[in-house]
N, C-alpha and C positions, 0 to 999 in steps of 0.2 A: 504493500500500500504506500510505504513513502517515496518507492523509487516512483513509483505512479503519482503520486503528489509534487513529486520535484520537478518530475517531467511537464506536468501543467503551469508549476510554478513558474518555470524558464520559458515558456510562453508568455508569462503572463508580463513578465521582465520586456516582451517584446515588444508590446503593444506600445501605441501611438499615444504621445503623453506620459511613458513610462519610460521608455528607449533614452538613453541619452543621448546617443549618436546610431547613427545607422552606418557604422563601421566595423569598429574595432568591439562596441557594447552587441553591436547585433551578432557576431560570431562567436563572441564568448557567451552570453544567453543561447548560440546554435549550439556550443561544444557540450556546455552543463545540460542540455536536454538529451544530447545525443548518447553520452554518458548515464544518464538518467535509465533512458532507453537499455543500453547494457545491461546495467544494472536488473532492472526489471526479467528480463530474454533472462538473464544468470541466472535468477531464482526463480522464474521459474520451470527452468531446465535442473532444478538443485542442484545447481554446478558452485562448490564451493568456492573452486581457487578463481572461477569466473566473477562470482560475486564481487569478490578482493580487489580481483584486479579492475574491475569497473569503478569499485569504490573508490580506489587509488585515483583513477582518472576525473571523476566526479571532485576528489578535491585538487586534485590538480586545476580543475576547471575553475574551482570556487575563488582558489588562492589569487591565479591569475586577473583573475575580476578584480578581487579585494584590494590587490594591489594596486590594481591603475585608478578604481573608482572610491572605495569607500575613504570617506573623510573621518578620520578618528579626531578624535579632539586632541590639538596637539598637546595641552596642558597636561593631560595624561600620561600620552606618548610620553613626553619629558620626564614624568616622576621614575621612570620604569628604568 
């Protein structure tokens, strides 16, 4: 259910009003679905080490995003 969830979710990242660019955001929202997608096929074919290796990809996907877009608070970031 959450590989199926995730997979809607990165749709939903796509949509018109949510995208922030239709480049670099629209590929990475395609990679995290398409992962997603994996994911989902691995379980349920109960293929363990597929699962893994999807999940692997999936945060691959997630990290790449985080890094170009999410804004943390730098005040934060500094105390660390």
């Amino acid at each position: 259910n959450s590989a199926a969830t995730l997979m809607e979710a990165s749709n939903l990242l796509m949509l018109k009003g949510r995208a922030i660019d239709d480049r670099e955001w629209m590929l990475l929202s395609r990679n995290l679905s398409k992962s997603a997608e994996k994911t989902l096929a691995a379980v349920q074919a109960r293929d363990p080490s597929a699962v893994f290796a999807a999940g692997s990809e999936i945060d691959t996907a997630c990290e790449a995003c985080h890094i170009k877009y999410a804004k943390f608070n730098e005040k934060d970031q500094l105390k660390k």
